[in-house]
Residue, then its C-alpha position, 0 to 999 in steps of 0.5 A: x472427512x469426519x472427525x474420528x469419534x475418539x477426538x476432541x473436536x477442533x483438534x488437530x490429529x498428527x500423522x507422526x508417530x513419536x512420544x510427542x505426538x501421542x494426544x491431539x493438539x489443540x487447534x482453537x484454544x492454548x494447549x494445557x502444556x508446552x510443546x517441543x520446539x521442534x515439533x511445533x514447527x513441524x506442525x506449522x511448517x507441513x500446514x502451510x505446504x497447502x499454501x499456494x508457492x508464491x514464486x507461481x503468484x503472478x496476480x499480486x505483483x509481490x517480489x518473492x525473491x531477495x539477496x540471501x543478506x537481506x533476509x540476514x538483515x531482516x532476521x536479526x531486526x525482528x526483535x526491534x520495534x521500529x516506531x520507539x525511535x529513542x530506543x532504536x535511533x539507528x534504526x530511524x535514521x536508516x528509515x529517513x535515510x530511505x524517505x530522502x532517497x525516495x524523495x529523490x528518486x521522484x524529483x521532489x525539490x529542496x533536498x538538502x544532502x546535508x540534511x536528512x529531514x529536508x525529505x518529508x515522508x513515512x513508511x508504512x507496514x505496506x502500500x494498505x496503510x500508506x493509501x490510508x495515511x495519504x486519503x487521510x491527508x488529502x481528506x484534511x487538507x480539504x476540510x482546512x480549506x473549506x473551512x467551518x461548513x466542511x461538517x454539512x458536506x460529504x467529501x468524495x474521492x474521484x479514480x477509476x473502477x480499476x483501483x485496488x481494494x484498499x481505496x474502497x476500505x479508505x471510503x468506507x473507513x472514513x466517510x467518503x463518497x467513492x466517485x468510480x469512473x467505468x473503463x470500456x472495452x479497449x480503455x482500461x485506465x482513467x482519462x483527463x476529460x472523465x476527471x474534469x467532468x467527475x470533480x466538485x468542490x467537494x472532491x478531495x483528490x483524483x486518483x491516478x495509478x502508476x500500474x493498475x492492478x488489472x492489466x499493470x497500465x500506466x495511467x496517464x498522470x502528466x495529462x490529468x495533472x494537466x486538465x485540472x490545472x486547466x479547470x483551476x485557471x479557468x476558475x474551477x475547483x483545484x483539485x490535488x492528484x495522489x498517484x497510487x505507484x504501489x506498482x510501477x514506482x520503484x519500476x517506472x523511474x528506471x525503465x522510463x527515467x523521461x516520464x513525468x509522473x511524479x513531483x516534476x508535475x504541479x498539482x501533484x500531491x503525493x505518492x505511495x510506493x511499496x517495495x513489497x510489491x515491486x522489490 
């Protein structure tokens, strides 16, 4: 619909009627006076009624549902910044506290009950960044052990045409070359023999997906973890895995506590998991 020729462009005209409403609100530049609480909120509030309900968003895998407490929690925390541990050391004993109970929930050796640092981990703001913190890791620790002559090579990241986005943006942040292996009709995850034929010496880690984002498949990371243990024995290249559990690893150890996909398996390197995603 046109603007109304009496409107500034770019503005926002209310349907509300009230001393508050009386002139345009600005949409793309800081308005010249302040603006009554509520009436701001009303504005953004019926805005973001064109939003879709994500309580009907069953593409995303995203938990919309929680204990009226935890949300208590959350809004009395919105004012903390979390990363000034000095400032907040409750705060950061909470968050390692987390990192030893995830670490235990994947078997993860040499936890110490008495000591919360026996656990190394990090949160993350989400699934994105943790993926970003753990390509980084396995980029670097492929330069360490190629050594001086990593900067005439170009580095590669093998996983499946199935990987969320986020694994694209890490290749492309960081110069890596994506290596894609192509599902087929009937197979929507990534096999061991695809893997073992995909990975070189500059291969800095597989990829595997504990829930994928097509169709919530378990990959199967025992059997890949397998053939590249294999390959390495063999006098192959020694490849790590990084297990991509944003979906199924805060399900998977509780619907299926006996499937190995986690530290229980050599040659596993890391995991992300996020809570958002899966509740």
């Amino acid at each position: 619909m046109p603007q109304h020729p009496s409107l500034p462009a770019h503005s926002i005209a209310p349907a509300y009627t009230g001393r508050l409403f009386t002139a345009p609100v600005p949409a793309l530049r800081m308005p010249d006076e302040s603006m009554d609480p509520d009436a701001a909120y009303r504005f953004i509030h019926d805005e973001l009624m064109l939003d879709g309900s994500s309580r009907l968003n069953l593409a995303t895998f995203v938990t919309t549902w929680m204990d009226p407490e935890a949300g208590k929690l959350m809004a009395e925390t919105f004012d903390k910044n979390m990363i000034d541990k000095d400032e907040y050391p409750a705060t950061a004993a909470i968050e390692q506290r987390c990192v030893c109970m995830v670490a235990d929930l994947f078997h993860a050796d040499g936890l110490n009950d008495a000591d919360p640092y026996s656990a190394c981990g990090v949160s993350t703001i989400g699934s994105s960044e943790a993926v970003m913190l753990g390509g980084l890791a396995m980029k670097w620790r492929w330069r360490a052990k190629i050594g001086k002559d990593w900067k005439g090579r170009t580095p590669n990241l093998v996983m499946g045409s199935n990987v969320q986005v986020v694994w694209e943006k890490f290749c492309r942040y960081f110069d890596v070359e994506p290596r894609y292996l192509p599902m087929e009709e009937g197979r929507y995850v990534i096999t061991p023999e695809q893997v073992v034929d995909a990975v070189d010496e500059n291969t800095i880690g597989v990829v595997a997906i504990l829930g994928t984002t097509y169709t919530g498949e378990l990959e199967p990371v025992a059997d890949i973890c397998g053939a590249l243990d294999k390959l390495a024995a063999g006098g192959g290249v020694d490849v790590p895995v990084h297990v991509d559990a944003a979906s199924g690893g805060f399900v998977v150890p509780f619907l299926h506590p006996e499937l190995k996909w986690d530290f229980r398996l050599p040659g596993w390197c890391r995991s992300t998991s996020a809570a958002t995603s899966t509740g």
